[in-house]
PDBQT receptor file of N, H, CA, C and O in Angstrom, charges set to zero:
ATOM      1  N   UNK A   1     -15.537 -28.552  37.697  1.00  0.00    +0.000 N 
ATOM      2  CA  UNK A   1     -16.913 -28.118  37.820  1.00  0.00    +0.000 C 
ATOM      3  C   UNK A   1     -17.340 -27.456  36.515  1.00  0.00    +0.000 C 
ATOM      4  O   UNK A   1     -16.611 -26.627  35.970  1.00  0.00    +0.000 OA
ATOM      5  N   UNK A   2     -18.554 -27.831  35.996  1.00  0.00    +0.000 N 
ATOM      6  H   UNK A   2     -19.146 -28.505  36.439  1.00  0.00    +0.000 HD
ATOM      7  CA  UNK A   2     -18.955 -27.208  34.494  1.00  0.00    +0.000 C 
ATOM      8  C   UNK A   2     -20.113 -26.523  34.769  1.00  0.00    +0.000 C 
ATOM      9  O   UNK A   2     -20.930 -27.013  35.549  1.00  0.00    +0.000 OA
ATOM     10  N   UNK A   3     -20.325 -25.328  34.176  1.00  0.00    +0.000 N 
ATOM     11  H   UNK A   3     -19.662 -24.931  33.542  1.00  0.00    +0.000 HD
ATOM     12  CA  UNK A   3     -21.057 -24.572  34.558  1.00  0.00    +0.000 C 
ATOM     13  C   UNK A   3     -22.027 -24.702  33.369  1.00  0.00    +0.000 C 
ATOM     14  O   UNK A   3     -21.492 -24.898  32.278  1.00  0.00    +0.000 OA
ATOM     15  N   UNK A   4     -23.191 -24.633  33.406  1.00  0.00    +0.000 N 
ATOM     16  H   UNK A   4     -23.625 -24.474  34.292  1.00  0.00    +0.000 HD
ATOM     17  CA  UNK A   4     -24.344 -24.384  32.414  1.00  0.00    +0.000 C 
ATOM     18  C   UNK A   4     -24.678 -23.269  32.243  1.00  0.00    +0.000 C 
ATOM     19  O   UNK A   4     -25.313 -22.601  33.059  1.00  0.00    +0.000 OA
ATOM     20  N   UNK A   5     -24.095 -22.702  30.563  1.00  0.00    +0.000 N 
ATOM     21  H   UNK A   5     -23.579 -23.245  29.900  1.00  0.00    +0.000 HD
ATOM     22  CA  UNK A   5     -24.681 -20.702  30.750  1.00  0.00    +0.000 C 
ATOM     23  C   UNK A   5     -26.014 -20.638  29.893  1.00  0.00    +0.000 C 
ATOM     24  O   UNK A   5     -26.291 -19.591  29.308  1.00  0.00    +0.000 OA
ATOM     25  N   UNK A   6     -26.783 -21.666  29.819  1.00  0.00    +0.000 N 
ATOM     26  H   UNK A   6     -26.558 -22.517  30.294  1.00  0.00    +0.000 HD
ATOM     27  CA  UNK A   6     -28.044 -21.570  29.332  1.00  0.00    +0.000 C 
ATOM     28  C   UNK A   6     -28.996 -21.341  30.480  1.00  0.00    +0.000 C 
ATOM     29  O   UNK A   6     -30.122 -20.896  30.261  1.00  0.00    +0.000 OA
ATOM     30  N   UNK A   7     -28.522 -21.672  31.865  1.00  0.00    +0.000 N 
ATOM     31  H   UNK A   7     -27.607 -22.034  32.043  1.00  0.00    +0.000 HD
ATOM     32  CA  UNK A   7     -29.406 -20.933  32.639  1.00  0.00    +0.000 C 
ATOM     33  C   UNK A   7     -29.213 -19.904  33.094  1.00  0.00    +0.000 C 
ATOM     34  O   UNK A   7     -29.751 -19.677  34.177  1.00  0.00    +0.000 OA
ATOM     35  N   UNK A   8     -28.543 -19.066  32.597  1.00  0.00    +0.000 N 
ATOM     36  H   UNK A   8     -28.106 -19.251  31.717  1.00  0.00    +0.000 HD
ATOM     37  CA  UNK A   8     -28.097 -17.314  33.266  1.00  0.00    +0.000 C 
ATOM     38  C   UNK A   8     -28.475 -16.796  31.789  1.00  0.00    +0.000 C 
ATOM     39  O   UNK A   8     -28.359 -15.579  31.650  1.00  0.00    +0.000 OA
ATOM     40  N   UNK A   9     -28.819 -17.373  30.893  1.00  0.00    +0.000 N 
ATOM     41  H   UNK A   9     -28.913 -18.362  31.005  1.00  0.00    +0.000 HD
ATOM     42  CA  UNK A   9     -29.438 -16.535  29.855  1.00  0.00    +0.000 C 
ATOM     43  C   UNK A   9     -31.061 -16.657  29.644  1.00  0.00    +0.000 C 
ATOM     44  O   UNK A   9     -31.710 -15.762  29.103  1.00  0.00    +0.000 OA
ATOM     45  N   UNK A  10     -31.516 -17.619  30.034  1.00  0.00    +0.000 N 
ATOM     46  H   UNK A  10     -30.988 -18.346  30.474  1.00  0.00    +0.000 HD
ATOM     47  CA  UNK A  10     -32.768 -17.931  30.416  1.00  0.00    +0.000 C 
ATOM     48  C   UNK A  10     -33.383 -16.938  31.566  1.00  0.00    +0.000 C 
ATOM     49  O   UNK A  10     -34.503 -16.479  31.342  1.00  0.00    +0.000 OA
ATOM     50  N   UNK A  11     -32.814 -16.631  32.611  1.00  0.00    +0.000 N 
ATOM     51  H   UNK A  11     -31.904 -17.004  32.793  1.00  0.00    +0.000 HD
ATOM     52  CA  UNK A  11     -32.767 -15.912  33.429  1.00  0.00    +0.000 C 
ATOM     53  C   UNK A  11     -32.466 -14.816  33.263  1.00  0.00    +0.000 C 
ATOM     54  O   UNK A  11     -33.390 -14.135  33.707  1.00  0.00    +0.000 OA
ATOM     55  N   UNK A  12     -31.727 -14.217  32.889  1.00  0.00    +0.000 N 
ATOM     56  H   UNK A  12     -30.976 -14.769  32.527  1.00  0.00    +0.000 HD
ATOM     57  CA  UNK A  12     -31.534 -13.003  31.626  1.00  0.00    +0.000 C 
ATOM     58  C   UNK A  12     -32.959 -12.270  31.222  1.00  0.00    +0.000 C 
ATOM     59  O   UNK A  12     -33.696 -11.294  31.366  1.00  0.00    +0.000 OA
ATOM     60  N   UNK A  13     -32.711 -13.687  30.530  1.00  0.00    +0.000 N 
ATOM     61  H   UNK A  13     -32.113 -14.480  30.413  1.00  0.00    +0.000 HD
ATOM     62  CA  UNK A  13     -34.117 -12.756  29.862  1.00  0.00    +0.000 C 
ATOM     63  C   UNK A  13     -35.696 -12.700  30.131  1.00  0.00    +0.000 C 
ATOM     64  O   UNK A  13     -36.487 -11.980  29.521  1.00  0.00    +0.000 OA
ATOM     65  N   UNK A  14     -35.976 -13.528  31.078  1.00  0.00    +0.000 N 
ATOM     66  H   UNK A  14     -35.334 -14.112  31.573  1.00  0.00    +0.000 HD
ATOM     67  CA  UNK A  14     -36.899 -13.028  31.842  1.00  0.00    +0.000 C 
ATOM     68  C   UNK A  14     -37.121 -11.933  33.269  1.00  0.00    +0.000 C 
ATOM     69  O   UNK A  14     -38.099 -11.641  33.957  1.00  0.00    +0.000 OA
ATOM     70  N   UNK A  15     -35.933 -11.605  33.275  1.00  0.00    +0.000 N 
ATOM     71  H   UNK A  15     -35.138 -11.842  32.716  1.00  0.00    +0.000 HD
ATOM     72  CA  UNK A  15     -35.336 -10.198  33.628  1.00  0.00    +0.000 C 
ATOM     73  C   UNK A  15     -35.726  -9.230  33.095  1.00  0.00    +0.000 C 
ATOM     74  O   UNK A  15     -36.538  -8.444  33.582  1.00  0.00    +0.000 OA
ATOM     75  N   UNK A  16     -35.215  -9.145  32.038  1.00  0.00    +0.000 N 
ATOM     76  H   UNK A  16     -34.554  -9.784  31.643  1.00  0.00    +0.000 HD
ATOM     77  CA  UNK A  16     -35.610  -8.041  30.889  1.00  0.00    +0.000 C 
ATOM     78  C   UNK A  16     -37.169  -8.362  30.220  1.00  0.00    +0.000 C 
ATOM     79  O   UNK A  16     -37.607  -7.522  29.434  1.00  0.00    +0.000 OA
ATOM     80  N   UNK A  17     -37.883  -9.399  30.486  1.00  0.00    +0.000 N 
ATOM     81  H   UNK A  17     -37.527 -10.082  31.124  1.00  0.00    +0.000 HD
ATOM     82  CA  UNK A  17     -39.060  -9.133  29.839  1.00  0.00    +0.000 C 
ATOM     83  C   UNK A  17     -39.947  -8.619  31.558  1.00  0.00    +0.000 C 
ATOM     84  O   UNK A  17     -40.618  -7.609  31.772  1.00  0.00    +0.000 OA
ATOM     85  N   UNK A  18     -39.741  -9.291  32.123  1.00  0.00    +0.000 N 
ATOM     86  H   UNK A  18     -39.196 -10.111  31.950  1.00  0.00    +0.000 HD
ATOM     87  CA  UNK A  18     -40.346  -8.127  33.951  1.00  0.00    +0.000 C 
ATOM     88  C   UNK A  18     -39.666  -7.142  33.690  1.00  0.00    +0.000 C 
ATOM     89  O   UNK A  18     -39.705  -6.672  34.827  1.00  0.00    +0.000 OA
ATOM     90  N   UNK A  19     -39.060  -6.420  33.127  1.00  0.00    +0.000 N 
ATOM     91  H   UNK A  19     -39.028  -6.803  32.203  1.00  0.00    +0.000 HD
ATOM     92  CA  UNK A  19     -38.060  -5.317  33.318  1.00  0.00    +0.000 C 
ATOM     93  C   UNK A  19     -39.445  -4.716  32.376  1.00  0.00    +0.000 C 
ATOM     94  O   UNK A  19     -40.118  -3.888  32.990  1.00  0.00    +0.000 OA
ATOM     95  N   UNK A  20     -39.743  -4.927  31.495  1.00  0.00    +0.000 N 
ATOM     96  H   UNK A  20     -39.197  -5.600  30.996  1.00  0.00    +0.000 HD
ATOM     97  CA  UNK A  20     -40.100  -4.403  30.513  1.00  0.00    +0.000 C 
ATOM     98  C   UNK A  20     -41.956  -4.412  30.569  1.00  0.00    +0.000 C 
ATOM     99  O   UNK A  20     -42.756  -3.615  30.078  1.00  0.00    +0.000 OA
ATOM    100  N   UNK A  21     -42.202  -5.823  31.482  1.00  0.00    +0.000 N 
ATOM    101  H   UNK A  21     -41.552  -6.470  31.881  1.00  0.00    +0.000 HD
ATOM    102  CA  UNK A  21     -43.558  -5.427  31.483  1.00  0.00    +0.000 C 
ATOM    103  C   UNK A  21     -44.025  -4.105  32.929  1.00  0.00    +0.000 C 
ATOM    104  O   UNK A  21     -44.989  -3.377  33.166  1.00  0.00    +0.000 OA
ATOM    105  N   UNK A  22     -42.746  -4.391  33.550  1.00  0.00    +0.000 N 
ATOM    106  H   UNK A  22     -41.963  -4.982  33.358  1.00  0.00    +0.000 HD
ATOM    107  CA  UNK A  22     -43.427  -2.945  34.700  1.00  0.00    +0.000 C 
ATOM    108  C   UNK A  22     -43.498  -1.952  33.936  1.00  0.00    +0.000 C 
ATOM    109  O   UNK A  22     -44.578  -1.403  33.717  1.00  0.00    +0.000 OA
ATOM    110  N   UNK A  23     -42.302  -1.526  33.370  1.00  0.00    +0.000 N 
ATOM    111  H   UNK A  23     -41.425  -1.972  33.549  1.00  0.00    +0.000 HD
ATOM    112  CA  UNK A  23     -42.114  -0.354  32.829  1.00  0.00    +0.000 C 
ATOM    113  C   UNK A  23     -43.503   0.154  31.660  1.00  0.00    +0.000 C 
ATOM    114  O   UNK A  23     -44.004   1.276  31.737  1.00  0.00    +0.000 OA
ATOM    115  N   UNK A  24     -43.871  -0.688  30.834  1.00  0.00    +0.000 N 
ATOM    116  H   UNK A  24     -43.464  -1.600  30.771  1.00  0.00    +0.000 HD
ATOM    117  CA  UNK A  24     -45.257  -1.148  30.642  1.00  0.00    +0.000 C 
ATOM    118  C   UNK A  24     -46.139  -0.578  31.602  1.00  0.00    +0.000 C 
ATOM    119  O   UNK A  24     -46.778   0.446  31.362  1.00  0.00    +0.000 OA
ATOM    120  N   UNK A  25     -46.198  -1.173  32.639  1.00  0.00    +0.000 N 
ATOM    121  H   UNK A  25     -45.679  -2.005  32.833  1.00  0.00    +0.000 HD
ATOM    122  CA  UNK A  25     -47.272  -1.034  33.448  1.00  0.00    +0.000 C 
ATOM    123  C   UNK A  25     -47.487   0.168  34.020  1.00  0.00    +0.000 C 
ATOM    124  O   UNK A  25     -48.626   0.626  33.937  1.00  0.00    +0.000 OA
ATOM    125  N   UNK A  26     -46.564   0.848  34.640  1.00  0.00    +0.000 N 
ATOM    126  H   UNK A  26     -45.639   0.475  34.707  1.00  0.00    +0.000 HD
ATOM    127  CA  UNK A  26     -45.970   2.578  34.482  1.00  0.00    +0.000 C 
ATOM    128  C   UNK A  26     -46.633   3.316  33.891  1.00  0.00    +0.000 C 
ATOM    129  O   UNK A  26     -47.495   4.018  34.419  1.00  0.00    +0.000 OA
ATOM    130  N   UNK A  27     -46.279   3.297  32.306  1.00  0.00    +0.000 N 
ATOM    131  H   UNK A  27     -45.579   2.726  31.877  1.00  0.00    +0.000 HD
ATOM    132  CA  UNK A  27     -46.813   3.830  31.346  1.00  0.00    +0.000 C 
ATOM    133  C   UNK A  27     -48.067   3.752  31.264  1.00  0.00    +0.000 C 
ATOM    134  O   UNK A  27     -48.554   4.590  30.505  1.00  0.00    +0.000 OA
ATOM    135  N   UNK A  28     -49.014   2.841  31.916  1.00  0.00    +0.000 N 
ATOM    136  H   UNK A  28     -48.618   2.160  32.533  1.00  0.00    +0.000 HD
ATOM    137  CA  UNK A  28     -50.233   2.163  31.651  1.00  0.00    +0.000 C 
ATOM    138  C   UNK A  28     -50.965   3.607  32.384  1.00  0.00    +0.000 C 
ATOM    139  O   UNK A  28     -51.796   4.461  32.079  1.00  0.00    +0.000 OA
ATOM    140  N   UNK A  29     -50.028   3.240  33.592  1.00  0.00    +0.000 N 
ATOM    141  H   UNK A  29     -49.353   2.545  33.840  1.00  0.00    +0.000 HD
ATOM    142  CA  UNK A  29     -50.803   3.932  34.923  1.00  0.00    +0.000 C 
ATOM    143  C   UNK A  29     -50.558   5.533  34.972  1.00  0.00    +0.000 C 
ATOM    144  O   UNK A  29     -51.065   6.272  35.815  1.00  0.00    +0.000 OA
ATOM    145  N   UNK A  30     -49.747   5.919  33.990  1.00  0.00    +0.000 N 
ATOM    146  H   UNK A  30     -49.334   5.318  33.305  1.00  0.00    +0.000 HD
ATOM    147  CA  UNK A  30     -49.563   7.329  34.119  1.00  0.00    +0.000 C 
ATOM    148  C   UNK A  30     -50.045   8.051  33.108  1.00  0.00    +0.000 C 
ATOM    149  O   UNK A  30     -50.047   9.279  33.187  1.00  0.00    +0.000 OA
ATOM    150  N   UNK A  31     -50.533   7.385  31.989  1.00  0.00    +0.000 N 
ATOM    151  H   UNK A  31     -50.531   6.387  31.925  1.00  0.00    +0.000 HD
ATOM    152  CA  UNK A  31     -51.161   7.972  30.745  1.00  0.00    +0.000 C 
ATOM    153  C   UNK A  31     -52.491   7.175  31.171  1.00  0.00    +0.000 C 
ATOM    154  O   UNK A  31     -53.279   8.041  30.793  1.00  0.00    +0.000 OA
ATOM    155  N   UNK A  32     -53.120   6.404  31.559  1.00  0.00    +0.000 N 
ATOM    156  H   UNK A  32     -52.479   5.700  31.867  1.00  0.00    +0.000 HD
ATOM    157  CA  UNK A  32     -54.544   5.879  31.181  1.00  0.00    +0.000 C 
ATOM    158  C   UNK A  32     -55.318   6.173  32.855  1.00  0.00    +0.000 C 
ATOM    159  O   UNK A  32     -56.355   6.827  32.967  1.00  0.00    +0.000 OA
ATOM    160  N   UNK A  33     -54.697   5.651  33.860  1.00  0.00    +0.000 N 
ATOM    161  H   UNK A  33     -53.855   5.121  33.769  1.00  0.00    +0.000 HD
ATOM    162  CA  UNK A  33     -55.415   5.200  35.022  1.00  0.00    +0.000 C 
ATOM    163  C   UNK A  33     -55.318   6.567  35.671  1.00  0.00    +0.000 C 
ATOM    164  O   UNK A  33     -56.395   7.042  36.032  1.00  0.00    +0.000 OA
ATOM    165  N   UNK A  34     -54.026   7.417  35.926  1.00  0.00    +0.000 N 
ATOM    166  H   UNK A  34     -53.151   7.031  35.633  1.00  0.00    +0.000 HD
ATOM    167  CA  UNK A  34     -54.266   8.358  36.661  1.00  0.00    +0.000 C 
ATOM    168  C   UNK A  34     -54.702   9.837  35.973  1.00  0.00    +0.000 C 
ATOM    169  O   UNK A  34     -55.012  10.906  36.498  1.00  0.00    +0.000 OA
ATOM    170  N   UNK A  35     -54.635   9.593  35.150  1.00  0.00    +0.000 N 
ATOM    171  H   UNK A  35     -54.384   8.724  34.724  1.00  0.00    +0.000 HD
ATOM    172  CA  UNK A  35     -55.646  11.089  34.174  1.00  0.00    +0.000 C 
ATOM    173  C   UNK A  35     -57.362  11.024  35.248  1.00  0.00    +0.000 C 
ATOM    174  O   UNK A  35     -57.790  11.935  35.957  1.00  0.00    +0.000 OA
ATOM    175  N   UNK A  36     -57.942   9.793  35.036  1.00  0.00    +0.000 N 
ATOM    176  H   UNK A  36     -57.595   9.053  34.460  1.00  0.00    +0.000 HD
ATOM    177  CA  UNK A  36     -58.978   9.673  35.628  1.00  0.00    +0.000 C 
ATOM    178  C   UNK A  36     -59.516  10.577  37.216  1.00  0.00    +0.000 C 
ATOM    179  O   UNK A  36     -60.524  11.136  37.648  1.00  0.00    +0.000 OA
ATOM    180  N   UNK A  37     -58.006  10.240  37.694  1.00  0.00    +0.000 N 
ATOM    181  H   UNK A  37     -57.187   9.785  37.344  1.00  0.00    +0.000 HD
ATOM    182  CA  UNK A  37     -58.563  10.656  39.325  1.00  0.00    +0.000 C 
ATOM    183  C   UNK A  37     -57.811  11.918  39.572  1.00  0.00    +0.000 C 
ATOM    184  O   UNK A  37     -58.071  12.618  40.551  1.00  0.00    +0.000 OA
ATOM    185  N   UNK A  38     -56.837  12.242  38.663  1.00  0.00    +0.000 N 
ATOM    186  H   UNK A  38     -56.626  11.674  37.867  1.00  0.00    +0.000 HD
ATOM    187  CA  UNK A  38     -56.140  13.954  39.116  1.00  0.00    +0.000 C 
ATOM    188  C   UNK A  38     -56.515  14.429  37.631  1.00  0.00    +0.000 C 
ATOM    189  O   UNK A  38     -56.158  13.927  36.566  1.00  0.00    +0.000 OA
ATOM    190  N   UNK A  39     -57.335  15.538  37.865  1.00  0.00    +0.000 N 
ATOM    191  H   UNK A  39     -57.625  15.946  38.731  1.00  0.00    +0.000 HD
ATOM    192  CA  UNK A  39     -57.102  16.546  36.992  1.00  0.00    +0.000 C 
ATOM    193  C   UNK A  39     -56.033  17.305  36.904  1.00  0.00    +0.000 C 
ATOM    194  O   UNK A  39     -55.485  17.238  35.803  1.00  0.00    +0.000 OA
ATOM    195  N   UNK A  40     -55.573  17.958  37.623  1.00  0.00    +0.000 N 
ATOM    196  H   UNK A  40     -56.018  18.013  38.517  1.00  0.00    +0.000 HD
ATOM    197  CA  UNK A  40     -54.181  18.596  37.598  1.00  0.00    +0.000 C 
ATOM    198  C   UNK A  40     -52.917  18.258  37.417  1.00  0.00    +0.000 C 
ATOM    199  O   UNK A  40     -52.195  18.374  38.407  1.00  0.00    +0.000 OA
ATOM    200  N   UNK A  41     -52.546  17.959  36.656  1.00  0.00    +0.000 N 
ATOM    201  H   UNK A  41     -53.133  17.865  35.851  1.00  0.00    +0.000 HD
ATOM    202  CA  UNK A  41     -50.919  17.982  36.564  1.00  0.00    +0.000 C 
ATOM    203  C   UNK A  41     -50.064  17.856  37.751  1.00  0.00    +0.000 C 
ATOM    204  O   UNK A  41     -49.556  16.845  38.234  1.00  0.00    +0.000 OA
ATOM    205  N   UNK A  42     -50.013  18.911  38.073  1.00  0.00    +0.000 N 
ATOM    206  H   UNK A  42     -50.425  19.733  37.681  1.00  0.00    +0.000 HD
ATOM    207  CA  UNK A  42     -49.027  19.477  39.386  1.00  0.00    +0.000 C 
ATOM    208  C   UNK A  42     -49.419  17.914  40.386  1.00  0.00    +0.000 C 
ATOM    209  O   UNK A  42     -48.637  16.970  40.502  1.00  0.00    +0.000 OA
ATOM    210  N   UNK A  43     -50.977  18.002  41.085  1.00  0.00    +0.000 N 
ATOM    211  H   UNK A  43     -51.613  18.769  40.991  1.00  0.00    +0.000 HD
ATOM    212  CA  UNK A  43     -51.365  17.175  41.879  1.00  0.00    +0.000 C 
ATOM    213  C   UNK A  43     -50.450  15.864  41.498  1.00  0.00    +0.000 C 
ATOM    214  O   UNK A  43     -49.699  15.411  42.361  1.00  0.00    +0.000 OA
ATOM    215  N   UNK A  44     -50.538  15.111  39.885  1.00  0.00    +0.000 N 
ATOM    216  H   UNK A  44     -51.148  15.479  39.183  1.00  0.00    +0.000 HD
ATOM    217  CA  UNK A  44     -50.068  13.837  40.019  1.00  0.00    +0.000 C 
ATOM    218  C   UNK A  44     -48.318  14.087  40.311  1.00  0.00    +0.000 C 
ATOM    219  O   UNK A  44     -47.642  13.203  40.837  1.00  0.00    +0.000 OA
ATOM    220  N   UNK A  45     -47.788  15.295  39.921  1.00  0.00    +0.000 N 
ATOM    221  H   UNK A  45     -48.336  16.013  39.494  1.00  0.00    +0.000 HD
ATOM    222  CA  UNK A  45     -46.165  14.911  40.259  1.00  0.00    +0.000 C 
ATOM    223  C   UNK A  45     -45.979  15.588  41.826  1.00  0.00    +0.000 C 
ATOM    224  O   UNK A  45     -44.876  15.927  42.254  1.00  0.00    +0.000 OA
ATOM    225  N   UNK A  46     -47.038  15.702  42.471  1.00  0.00    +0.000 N 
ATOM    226  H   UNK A  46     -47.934  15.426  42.123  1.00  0.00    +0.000 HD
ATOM    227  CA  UNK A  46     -46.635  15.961  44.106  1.00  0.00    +0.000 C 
ATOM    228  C   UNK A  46     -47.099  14.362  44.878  1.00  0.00    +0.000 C 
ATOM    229  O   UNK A  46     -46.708  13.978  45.981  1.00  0.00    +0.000 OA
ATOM    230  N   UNK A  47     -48.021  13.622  43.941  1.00  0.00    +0.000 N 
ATOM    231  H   UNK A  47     -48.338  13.933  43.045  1.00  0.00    +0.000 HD
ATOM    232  CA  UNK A  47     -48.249  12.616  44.637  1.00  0.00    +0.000 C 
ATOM    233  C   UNK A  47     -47.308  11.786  44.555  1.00  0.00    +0.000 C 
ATOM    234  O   UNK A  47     -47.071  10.996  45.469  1.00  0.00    +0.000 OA
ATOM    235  N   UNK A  48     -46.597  11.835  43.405  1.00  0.00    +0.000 N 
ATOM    236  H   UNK A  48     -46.790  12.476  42.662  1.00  0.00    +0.000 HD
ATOM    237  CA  UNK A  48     -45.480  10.620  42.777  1.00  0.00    +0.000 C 
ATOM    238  C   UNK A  48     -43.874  10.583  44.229  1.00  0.00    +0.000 C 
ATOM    239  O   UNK A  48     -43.260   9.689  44.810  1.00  0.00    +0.000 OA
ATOM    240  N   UNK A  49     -43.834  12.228  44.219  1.00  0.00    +0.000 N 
ATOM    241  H   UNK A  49     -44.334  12.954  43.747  1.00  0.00    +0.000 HD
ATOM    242  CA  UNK A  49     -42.906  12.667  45.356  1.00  0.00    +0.000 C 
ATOM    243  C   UNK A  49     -42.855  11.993  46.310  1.00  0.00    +0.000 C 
ATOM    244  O   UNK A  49     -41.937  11.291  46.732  1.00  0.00    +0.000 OA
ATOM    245  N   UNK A  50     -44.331  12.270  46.877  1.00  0.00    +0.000 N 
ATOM    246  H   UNK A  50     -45.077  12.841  46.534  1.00  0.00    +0.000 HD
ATOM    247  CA  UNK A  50     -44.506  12.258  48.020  1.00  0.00    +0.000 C 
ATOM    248  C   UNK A  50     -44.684  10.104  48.550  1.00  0.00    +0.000 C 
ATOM    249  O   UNK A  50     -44.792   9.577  49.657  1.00  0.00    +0.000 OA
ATOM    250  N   UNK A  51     -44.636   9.564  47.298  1.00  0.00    +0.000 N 
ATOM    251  H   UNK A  51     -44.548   9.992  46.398  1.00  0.00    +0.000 HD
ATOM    252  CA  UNK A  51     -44.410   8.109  47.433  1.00  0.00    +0.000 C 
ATOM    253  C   UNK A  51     -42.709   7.435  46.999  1.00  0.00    +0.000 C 
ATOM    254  O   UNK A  51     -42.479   6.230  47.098  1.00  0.00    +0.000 OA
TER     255      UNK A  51
């Protein structure tokens, strides 16, 4: 049986690029989107908890 490792690196790495666009997206939402709707500090890391 021969195994093909061009598809576990293909797969790989679109792993790591979803890996990388959430983490992205995170960042998006915690510096741009939620400044908007909590003023307070405290408020956004009791909401983060509490999800």
């Amino acid at each position: 049986m021969c195994v093909d490792a061009t598809s576990f690196v293909f797969k790989a790495s679109i792993c790591q690029e979803r890996d990388e666009a959430t983490k992205q997206t995170f960042e998006n939402l915690n510096h741009e989107i939620l400044p908007k709707f909590f003023k307070d500090k405290t408020e956004k890391i009791e909401r983060k908890r509490m999800s």
